[in-house]
N, C-alpha and C positions, 0 to 999 in steps of 0.2 A: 368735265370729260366723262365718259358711258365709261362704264365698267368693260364692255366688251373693246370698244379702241385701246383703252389702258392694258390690257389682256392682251393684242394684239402688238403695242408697242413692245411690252415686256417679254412676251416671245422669241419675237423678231430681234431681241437685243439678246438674249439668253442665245439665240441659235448663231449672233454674231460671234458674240465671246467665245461660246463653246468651240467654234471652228478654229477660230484664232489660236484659241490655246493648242489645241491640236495642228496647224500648221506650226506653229512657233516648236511643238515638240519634235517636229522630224526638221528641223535645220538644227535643235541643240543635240539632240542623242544622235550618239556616233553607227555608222553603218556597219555591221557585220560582215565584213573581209571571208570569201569562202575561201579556205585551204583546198590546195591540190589535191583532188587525191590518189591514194598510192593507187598505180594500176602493177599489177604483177604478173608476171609470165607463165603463162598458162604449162602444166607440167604435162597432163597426157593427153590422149587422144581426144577424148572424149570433152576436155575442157578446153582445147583448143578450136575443137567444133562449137561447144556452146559460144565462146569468145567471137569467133568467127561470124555465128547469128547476131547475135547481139551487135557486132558492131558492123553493121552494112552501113 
């Protein structure tokens, strides 16, 4: 067998593995759960208008 096929098999199996391992890791590592977060009540004027833009 050419050194360049053998190059080419061993790639092809290097880039199989590597993916694998990498799918296999996002089914065992657990997903990061976003927490609520706190919204609080705007106190004056002025924050109550920024609040107001912001949340069209």
């Amino acid at each position: 067998m050419s050194d360049f096929k053998l190059k080419l098999i061993l790639s092809g199996l290097g880039g199989v593995v590597f993916s694998f391992i990498f799918i296999l890791l996002t089914f065992i590592l657990p997903v990061k759960e976003k927490r609520d977060s706190v919204i609080y009540k705007p106190k004056g004027k002025l924050e109550i208008i920024s609040h107001s833009l912001k949340n069209r």
